[in-house]
C-alpha positions as CSV (number, residue, x, y, z in Angstrom):
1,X,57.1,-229.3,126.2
2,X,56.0,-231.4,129.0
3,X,58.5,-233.5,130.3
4,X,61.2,-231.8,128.6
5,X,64.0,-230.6,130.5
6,X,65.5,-227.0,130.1
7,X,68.8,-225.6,130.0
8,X,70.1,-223.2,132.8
9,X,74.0,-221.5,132.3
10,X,74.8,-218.3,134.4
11,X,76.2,-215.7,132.4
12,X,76.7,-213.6,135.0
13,X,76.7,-212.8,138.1
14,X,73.4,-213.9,139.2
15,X,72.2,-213.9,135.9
16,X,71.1,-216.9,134.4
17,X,70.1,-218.2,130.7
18,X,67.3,-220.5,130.6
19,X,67.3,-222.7,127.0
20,X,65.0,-224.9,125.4
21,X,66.1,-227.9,123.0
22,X,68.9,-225.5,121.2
23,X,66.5,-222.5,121.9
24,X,67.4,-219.8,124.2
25,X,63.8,-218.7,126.2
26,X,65.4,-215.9,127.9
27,X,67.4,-214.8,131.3
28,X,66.4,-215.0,134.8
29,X,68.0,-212.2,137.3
30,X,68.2,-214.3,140.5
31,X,68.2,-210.9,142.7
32,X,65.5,-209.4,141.1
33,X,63.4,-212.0,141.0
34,X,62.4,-211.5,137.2
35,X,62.4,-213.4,134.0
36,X,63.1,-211.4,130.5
37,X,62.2,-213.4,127.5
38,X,64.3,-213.2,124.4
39,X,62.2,-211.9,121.3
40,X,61.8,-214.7,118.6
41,X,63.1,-217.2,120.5
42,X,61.8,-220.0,118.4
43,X,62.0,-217.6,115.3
44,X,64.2,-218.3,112.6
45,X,68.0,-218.7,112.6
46,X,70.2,-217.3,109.4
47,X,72.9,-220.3,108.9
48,X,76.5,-218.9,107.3
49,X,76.8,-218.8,104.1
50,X,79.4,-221.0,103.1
């Protein structure tokens, strides 16, 4: 991942979602200072059936 650039989108009021490629890594809480990962991030997606 080096030399990659991430994604960064507030969701919410000082809360903001920090992606990967079209991977979401989890959320950083600006006032908090903390950094919550999303479980499987890199898991598996389930595509609609069509």
């Amino acid at each position: 991942m080096v030399g990659r650039k991430l994604g960064l989108k507030e969701v919410d009021d000082g809360i903001w979602l920090v992606s990967f490629l079209r991977y979401d890594l989890g959320y950083i809480d600006i006032e908090q200072r903390t950094f919550q990962t999303i479980d499987n991030a890199f898991g598996t997606r389930l595509s609609p059936m069509s």
